[in-house]
N, C-alpha and C positions, 0 to 999 in steps of 0.2 A: 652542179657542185656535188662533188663523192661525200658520202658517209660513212665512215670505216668505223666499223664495231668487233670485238670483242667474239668468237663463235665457239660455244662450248660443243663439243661431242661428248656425248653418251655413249658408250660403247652394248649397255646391254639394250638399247631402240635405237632405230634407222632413224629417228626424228633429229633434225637440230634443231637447236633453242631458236628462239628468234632473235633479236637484237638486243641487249640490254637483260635478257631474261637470264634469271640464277640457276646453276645447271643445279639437279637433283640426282639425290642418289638412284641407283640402277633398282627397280623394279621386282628383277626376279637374282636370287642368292648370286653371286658371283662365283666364278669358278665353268666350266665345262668338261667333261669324260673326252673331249678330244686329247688326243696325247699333244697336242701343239696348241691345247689353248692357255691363254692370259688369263692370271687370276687377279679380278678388281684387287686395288691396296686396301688397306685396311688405313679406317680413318684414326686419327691422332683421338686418345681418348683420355690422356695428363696433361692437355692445355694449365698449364697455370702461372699467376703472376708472381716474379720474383721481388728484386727489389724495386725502389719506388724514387723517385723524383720529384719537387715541385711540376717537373716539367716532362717526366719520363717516366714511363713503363716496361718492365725488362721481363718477355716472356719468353718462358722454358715448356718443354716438352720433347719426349722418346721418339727419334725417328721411327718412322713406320717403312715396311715392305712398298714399292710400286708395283706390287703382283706380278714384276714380273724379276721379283732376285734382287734388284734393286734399288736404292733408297728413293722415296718420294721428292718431288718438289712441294712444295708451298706457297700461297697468301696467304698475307694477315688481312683483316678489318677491323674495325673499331668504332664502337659510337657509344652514346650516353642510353644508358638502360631503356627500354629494352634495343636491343641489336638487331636490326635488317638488313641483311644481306646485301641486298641489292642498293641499299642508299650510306651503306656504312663507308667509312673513311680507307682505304689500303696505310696500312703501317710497314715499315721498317721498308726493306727494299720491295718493287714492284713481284718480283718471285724469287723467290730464295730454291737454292738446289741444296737438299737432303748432300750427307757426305758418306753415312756408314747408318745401314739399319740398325735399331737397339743403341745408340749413344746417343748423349742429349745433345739438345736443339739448343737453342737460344738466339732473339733479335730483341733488338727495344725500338721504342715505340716513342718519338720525338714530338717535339712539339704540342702538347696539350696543357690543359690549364690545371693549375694549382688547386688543390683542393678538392679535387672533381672525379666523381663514381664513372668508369667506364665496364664496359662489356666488350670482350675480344674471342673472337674466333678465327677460326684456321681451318684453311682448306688443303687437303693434301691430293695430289694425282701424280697420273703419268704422262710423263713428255714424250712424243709419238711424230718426228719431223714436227716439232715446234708447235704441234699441235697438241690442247689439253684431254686425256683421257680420262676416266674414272672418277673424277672429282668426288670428293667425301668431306660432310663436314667434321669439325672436332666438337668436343665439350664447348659450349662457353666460358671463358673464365671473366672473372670481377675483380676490379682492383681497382687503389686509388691512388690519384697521383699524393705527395706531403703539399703540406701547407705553402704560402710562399718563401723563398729563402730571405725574404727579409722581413717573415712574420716571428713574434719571440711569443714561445709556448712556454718558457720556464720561468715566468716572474713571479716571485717566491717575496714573502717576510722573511727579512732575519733577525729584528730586534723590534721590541717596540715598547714603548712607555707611558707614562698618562697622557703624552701630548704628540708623542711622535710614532713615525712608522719607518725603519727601514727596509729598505726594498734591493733587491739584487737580480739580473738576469744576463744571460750568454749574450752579445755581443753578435750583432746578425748583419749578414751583405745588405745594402742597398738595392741591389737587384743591377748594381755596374761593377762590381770589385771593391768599393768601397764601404766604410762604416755606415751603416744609416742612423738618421736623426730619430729623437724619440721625444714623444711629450708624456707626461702621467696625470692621470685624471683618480680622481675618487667620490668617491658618494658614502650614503646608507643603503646597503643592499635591497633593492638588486641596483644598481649600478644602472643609469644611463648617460651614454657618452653624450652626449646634446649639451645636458644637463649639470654632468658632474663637474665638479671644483676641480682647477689647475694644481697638481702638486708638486714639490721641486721647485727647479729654473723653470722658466716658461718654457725653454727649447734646451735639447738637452742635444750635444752632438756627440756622435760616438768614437771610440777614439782605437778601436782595433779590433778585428772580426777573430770570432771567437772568446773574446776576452770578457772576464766578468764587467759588470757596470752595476754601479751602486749609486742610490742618492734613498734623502732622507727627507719625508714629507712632517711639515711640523705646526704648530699651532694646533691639534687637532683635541676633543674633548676628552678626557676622562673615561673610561668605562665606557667607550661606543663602538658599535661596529663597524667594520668597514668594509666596503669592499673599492679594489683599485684594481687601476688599466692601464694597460701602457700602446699609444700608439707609436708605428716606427714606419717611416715613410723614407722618400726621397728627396731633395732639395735641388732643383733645376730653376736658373736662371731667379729665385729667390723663390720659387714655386713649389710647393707640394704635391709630391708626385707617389704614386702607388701605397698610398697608407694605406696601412693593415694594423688591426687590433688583436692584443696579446690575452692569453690565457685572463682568468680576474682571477688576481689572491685576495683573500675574505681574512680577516682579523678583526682581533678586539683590543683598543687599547686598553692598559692596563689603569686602574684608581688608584696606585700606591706612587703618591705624588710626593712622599716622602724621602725612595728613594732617586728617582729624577733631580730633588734639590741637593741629597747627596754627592750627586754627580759635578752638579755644578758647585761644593761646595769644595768638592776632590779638584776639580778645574783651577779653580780660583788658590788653594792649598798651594798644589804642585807648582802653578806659575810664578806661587813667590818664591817656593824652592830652588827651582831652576834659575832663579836671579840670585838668591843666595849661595848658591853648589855649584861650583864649576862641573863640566863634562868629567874632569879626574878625582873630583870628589863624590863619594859614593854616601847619600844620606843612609845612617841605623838608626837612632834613637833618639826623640826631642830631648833636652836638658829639663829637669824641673824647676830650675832657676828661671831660665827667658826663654824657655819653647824651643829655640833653635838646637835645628839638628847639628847632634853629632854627627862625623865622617868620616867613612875610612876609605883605605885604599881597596886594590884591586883583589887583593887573594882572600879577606876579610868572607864566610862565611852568607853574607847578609848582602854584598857587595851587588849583587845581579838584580838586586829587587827594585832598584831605584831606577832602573831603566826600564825593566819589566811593567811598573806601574807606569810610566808614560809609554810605553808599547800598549798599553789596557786602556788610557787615557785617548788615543788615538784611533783604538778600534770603538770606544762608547761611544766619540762625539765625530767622526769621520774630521776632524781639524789637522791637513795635514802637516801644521805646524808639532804636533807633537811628537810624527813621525819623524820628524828632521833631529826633534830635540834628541830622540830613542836612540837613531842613527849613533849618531856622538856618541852619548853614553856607554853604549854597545858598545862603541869602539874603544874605549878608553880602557874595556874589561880585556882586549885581544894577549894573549900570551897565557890565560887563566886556565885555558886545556890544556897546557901541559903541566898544570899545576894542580899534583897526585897526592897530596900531604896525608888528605881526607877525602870522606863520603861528599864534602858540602860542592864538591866540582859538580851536582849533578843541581843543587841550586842555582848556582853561581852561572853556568853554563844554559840551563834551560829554561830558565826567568827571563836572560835578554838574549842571548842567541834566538835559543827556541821560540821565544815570541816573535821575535824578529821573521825566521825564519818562516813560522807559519803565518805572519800575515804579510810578508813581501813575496818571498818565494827565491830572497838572496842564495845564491847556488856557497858564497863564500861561508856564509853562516851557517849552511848543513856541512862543510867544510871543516867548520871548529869543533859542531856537534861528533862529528866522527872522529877526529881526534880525540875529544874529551873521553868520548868512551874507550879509548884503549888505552886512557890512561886512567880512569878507571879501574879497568880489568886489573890494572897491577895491585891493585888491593883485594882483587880475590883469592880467595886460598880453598881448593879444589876439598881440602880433606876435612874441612869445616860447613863446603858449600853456601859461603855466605861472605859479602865483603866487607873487610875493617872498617870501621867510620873513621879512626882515628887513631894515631901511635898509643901505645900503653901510657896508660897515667893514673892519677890517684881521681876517683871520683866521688862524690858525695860529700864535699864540704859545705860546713853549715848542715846537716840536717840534724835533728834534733834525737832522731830515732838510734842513731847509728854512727861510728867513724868512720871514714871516708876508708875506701879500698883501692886496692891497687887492683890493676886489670893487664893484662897479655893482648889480646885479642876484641877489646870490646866493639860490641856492635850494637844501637840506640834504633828504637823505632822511628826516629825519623830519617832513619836510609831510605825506607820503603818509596821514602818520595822521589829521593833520588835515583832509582829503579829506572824509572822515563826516558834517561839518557841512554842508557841501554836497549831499551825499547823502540824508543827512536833509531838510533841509531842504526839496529839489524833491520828497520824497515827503508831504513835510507841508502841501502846497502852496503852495509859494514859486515862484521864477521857475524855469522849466524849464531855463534859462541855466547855473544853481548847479552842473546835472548834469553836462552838457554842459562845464565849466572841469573836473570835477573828471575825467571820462576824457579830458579833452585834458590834463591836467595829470599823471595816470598813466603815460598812453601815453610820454609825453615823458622821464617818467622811467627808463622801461624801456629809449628808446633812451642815455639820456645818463648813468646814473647807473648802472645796473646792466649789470655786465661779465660777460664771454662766461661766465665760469666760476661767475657766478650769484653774486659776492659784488659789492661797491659804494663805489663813490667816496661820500666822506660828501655834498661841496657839490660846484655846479657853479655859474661865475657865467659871466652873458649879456650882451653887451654890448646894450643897451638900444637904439640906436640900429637896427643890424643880425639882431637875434636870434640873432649867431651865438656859441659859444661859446668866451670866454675862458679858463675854466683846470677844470679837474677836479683836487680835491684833497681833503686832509683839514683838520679843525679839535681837535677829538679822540679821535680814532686815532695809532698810532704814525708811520706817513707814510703821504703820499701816494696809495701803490701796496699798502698795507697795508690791512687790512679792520676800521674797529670794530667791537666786540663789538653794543653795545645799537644800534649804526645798523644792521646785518647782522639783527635784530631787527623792529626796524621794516620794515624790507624784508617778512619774512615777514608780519606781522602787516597790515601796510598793501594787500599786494596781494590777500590774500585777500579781507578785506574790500571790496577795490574789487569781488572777482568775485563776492561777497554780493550786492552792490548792483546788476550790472550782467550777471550769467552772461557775459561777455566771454570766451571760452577765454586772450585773450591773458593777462587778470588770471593765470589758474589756473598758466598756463605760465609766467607767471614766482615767481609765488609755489612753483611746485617748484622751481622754481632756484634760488631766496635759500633756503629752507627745506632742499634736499637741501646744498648748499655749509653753513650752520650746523650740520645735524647732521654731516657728515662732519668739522668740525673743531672738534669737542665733545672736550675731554681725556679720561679715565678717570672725573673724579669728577663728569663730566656738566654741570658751569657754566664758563663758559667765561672764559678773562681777559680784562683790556681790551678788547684785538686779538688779535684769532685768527690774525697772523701776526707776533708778534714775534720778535726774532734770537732770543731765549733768554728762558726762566723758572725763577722758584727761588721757594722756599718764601714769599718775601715779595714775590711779582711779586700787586700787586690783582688780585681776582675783578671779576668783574662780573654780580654776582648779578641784577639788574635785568636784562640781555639776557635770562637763562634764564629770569625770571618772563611777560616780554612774549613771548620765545619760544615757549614751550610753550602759553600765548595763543594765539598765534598757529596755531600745529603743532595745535593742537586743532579752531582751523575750519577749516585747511586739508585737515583728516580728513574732514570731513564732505561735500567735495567731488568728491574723486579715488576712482575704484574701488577702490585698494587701499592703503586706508586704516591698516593694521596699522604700518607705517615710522612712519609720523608722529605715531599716537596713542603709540605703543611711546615714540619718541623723548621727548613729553611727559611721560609718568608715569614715565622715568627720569629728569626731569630735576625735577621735580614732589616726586620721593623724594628726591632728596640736598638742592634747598631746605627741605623738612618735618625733616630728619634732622641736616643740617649747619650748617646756613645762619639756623637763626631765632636772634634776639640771646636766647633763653635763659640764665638764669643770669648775663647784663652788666644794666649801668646802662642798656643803650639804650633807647627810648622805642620801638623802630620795628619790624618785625616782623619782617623781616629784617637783617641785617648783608650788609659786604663790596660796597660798591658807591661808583658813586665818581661825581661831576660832571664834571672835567676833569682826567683826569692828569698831562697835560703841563704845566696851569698851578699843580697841587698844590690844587685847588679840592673840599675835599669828596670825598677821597678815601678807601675803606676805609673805611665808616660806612654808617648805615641813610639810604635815599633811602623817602619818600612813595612817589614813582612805581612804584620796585621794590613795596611792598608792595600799592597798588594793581591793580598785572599777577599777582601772586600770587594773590591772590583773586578775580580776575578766574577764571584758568589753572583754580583749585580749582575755581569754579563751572562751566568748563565741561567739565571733569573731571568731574564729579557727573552732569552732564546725561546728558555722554556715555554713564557708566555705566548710569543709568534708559531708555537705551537711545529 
């Protein structure tokens, strides 16, 4: 029997290797004073690992000289730390031929295991009739392959409450082309899989790679830690095949079991609503006579919010009945983008579009949003830099301080909210313009609507002609020089969000200023009246529930921006507490989920009754209250 082996030449000894033996480098310097002599190559010394595979490694490195003008050949090998030559693995092809000295190299390296530390080297020489000369080792390099492709690294909290835990992660191959299956397990940290409690479905199947995957583990305690796991496997012939266990996300539920009842009390609310309110009737205001909501149509101001709240109803309790309900409703607003009257197109529009659109990913609903915004812009006027809320009209009937005035141009701190359309819109690809009105339209308001001491004239009208400004005043506040409640509201909520969209430090700075002025003029029982500055109150002076729901809204993103975030989250979840505690129309006729709000006090409009809006900012407030807690 022949045995054919492998024979290395050394060019600077007469020796060959023997059989199997690792050639080594030359002895003495390379190079010779003959005018015809070969100069050894120079060995590869940037071996390194590029990208990486469950199952692949891709390495790179500079051709080198074959001493003699021309580019070297190469082997690879490979093994698990440390590297030996001679029992190591050959990777990529058996010898690769060099193309051009000085340009890079590159081969990858098939077939190895997931998760797994290797060591690779390179050998570079000269081909001499088919035989090897010069052989030189390279560097080692180290690399590792990723995890397996149907292991999930990203399982995240996104909500969590005194008794549950939302859970979300990317959507991973099975290791065939297909989704794979997934179970969740959880414990008290540290977490053992053997051990821990089923959470979920018992068997969870996945339903598209790449795509997010959400479920909600429930029944859980109060105030405890947690930690969760997700395993994600394969399913052959009913068998479990290659499970792999996912990253653990650690949480704590939350003890405020007050507002979790809230939720279900908002559940149980809206479902009688929705039986009551057709899809083309838009709930505003409970009656004080028998609870039921008044309704309006589509162009109505308030319109968007009754779909918005089942859009927010939908994302608290993952029931995809409520998305079905949102759908309708939504739909029943379609034709509202082009309807430019006023500022409120950027409520009307981004309460149920907007929601819509950020939790479906409906392509038609950024559709409308980009409409709406340019028909918006046609209420801005360049030489004011700020956009009308509204045609001219007489404002300030009913106050007590003053007669009502006429206005040209008025513009109300509650545009600011409406700003978002705009915001969105330029980021969804609309005209870069949209962005550019809505920080000329902040800034403006910062200098003209927001006073030294961080509270706010509601309107300010411009004379159109000049740009300059005719009057700073109120409409529904007590007067003038006095602060209302839910426009002192908007201030927080609106500026922050401009600093969302824009990191502007001015946004941030004035949003502590609206925001530190609301909380320091928050009563005892944490919801604030009308106007936070009237002569006097008594037991039947209106709340204004609604400010504290857009509030703490608001005071929740504005946490998430300032380094010492403790004032402002504190401030919400005590304001958070006395709406879940005091304030929900439990036990009344009301349809609405809060009480104690009001439309226009001074004109006796809807006052002391449940507002849509209020209940909207509430749920809104709750959601990112949750978040916040999931940490």
């Amino acid at each position: 029997m022949r045995v054919r082996c492998a024979v290395w030449l050394v060019v600077a000894g007469p020796a060959l290797l023997a059989c199997g033996e690792a050639p080594v480098a030359p002895e003495s310097t390379p190079g010779s004073t003959s005018s015809n002599a070969v100069m050894s190559p120079g060995g590869v010394g940037d071996l390194r690992v590029g990208e990486s595979s469950p199952t692949t490694l891709t390495l790179e490195w500079t051709q080198v000289d074959d001493g003699a003008g021309g580019p070297a050949s190469y082997r690879l090998k490979y093994a698990q730390p440390p590297i030996d030559w001679r029992t190591a693995t050959i990777g990529c092809d058996r010898t690769m031929s060099g193309t051009s000295v000085g340009v890079a190299m590159s081969c990858e390296v098939e077939g190895l295991a997931s998760g797994t530390t290797y060591e690779l080297q390179l050998m570079s020489f000269r081909l001499v009739d088919g035989v090897w000369r010069d052989a030189r080792y390279s560097n080692v390099a180290r690399g590792s392959t990723s995890s397996s492709a149907f292991e999930v690294s990203d399982l995240s909290v996104t909500a969590v409450t005194s008794s549950t835990i939302a859970l979300s992660w990317t959507q991973v191959d099975d290791g065939t082309g297909n989704p794979a299956w997934y179970r969740v397990k959880y414990a008290a940290p540290p977490i053992d899989w053997k051990n821990a409690t089923i959470g979920c479905a018992r068997t969870i199947r996945g339903t598209e790679i790449g795509g997010e995957m959400s479920c909600t583990i429930q029944g859980l305690t109060p105030g405890t830690d947690y930690d969760v796991q997700l395993m994600s496997y394969r399913v052959v012939d009913g068998v479990w095949r290659d499970a792999r266990l996912s990253n653990i996300a650690t949480t704590t539920t939350n003890d405020d079991v007050a507002l979790d009842l809230a939720v279900d009390f908002a559940v149980e609310q809206m479902t009688r609503s929705i039986v009551e309110l057709s899809t083309s009737q838009q709930a505003k205001a409970t009656r004080a006579t028998d609870g039921r909501w008044t309704s309006t149509g589509a162009s109505s101001w308030t319109s968007g919010f009754f779909a918005g709240t089942q859009w927010l109803l939908y994302e608290l309790t993952g029931d995809a009945s409520w998305r079905t309900r949102a759908q309708a409703q939504t739909a029943a607003l379609a034709g509202q983008e082009l309807n430019g009257t006023d500022h409120d197109i950027g409520f009307r529009i981004m309460s149920s579009f907007g929601q819509g659109y950020r939790l479906t990913g409906n392509t038609s609903y950024r559709g409308r949003i980009l409409t709406a915004a340019r028909t918006f812009a046609g209420l801005y006027d360049s030489r004011i830099g700020m956009t009308r809320s509204f045609a001219p009209r007489t404002l300030g009937a009913g106050l007590a301080c003053r007669d009502p005035v006429s206005t040209r141009f008025p513009v109300i701190i509650d545009n600011m909210l409406n700003l978002e359309l705009f915001f969105r819109a330029a980021e969804e690809g609309g005209d870069p313009e949209f962005r550019d009105m809505a920080i000329s339209h902040a800034l403006r308001t910062i200098e003209h609507h927001l006073r030294a001491d961080g509270s706010h004239f509601q309107f300010v009208d411009f004379d159109t002609a000049t740009g300059a400004v005719r009057f700073k005043g109120t409409h529904q506040g007590y007067c003038d020089d006095t602060t209302w409640a839910r426009g002192q509201a908007w201030a927080v909520y609106g500026f922050a969000m401009a600093y969302r969209y824009t990191q502007d430090s001015r946004f941030l700075m004035a949003a502590q200023r609206a925001a530190d002025y609301f909380i320091e003029h928050l009563p005892a029982d944490r919801v604030p009246y009308w106007d936070f500055e009237l002569p006097s109150t008594s037991a039947s002076t209106p709340k204004e529930a609604s400010a504290a729901a857009a509030g703490a809204a608001g005071l929740l993103e504005l946490a998430d921006y300032v380094s010492d975030p403790e004032r402002y989250r504190t401030a919400a979840e005590e304001i958070l507490e006395a709406l879940a505690t005091s304030y929900l129309a439990d036990g009344t006729a009301h349809r609405s989920i809060l009480l104690h709000s009001n439309g226009n006090v001074n004109r006796d409009l809807e006052v002391d009754v449940g507002h849509i809006y209020a209940d909207y900012y509430f749920l809104e407030a709750i959601l990112r209250y949750r978040r916040m807690a999931a940490g």
